[in-house]
C-alpha positions as CSV (number, residue, x, y, z in Angstrom):
1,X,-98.9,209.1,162.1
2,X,-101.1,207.7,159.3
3,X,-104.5,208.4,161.8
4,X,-103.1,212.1,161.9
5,X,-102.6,213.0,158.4
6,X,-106.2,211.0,157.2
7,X,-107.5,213.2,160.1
8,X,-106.1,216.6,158.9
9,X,-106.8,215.6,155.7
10,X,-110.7,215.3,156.3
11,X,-110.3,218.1,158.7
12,X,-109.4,220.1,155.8
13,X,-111.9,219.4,153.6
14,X,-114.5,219.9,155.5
15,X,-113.8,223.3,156.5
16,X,-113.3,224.0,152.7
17,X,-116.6,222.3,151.9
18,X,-118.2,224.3,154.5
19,X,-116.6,227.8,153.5
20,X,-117.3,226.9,149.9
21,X,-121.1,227.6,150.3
22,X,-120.8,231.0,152.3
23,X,-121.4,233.4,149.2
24,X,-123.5,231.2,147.9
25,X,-126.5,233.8,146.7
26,X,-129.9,232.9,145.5
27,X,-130.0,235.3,142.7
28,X,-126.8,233.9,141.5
29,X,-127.9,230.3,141.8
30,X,-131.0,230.8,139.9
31,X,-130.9,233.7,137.6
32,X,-134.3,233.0,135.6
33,X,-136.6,232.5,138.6
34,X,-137.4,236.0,139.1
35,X,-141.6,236.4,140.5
36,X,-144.7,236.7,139.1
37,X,-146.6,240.0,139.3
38,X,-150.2,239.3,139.4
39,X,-151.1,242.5,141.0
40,X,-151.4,243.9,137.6
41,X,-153.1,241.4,135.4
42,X,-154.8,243.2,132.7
43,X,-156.8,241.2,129.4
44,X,-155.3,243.3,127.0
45,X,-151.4,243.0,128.4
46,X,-151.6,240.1,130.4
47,X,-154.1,237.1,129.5
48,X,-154.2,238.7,125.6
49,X,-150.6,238.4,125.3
50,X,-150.4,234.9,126.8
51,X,-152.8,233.5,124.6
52,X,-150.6,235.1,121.7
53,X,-147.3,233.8,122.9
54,X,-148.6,230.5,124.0
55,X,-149.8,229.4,120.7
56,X,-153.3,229.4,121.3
57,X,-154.0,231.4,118.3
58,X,-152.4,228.3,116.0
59,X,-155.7,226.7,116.0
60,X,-158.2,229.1,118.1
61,X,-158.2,232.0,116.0
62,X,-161.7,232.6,113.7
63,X,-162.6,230.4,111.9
64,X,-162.4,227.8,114.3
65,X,-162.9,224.9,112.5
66,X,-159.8,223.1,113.6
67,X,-159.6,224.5,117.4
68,X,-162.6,222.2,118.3
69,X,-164.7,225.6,117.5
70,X,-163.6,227.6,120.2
71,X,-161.8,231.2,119.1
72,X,-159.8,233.1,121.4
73,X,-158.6,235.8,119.0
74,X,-160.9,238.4,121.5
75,X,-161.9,239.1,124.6
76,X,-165.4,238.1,124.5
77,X,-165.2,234.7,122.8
78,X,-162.1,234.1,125.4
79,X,-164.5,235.6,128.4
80,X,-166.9,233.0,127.5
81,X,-164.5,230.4,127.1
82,X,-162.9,231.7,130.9
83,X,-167.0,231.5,132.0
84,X,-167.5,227.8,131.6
85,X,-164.0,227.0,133.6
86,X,-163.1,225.5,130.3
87,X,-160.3,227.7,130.0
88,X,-158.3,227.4,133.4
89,X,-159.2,223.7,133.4
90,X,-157.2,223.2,129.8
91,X,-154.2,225.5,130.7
92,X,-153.9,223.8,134.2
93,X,-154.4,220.4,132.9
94,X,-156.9,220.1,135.4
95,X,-158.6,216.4,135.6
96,X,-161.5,215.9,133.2
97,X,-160.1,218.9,130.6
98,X,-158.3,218.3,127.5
99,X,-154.9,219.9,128.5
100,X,-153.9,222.8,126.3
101,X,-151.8,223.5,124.4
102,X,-151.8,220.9,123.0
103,X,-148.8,221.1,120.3
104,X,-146.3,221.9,123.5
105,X,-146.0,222.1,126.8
106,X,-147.6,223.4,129.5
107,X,-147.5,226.9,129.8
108,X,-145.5,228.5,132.8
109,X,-146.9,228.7,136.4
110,X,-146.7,232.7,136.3
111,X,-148.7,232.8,133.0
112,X,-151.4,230.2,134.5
113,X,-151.5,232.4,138.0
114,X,-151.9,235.3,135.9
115,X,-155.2,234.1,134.1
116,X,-156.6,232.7,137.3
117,X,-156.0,236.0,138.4
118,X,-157.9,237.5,135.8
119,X,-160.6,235.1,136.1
120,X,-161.3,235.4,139.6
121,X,-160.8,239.6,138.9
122,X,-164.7,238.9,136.9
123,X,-163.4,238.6,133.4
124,X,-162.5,242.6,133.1
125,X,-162.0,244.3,130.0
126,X,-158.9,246.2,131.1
């Protein structure tokens, strides 16, 4: 009698586990990891605006004196920058570059696709 009630018992609890996960929706489970659109990666909306938001203009905005001398406050001091892989290497904290930025974290992998997209675009001035 015992054997038949622990076996219902587990019977029933597995069906309920089991059920329990059938509307179970991806969009419900993670609301914030929506994609990345990289098919439209422009300087002045895209790369622009992540170097304003990421906090790159703290210390790399003209005069340069405490951003280790390197301005990003326009497009062709940060197309030079993008040039020398100096860029991509700091935001990807690639081996061998000083990882930026460096007063937080590392910025998002959509934001870092989105510059490497733009890099590998030629630098445009769009």
């Amino acid at each position: 009698m015992r054997y038949v009630f622990v076996l219902a018992l587990l019977s029933t609890a597995l069906l309920l586990g089991l059920n329990s996960c059938y509307y179970d929706k991806e969009s419900q489970l993670y609301p914030f990891s929506g994609s990345c659109d990289t098919l439209s990666v422009t300087y002045s909306i895209s790369v622009r605006t992540i170097i304003q938001n990421g906090g790159c203009l703290g210390c790399h905005a003209a005069p340069a004196s405490s951003g280790g001398n390197i301005v990003l406050d326009n497009y062709n001091d940060v197309r030079t920058i993008a040039q020398s892989g100096r860029l991509y290497g700091a935001i990807n904290h690639s081996p061998g570059f000083q990882p930026m930025p460096q007063s937080g974290g590392k910025l998002t992998n959509c934001d870092i696709s989105k510059v490497k997209k733009w890099i590998d675009s030629g630098f445009p001035n769009n």
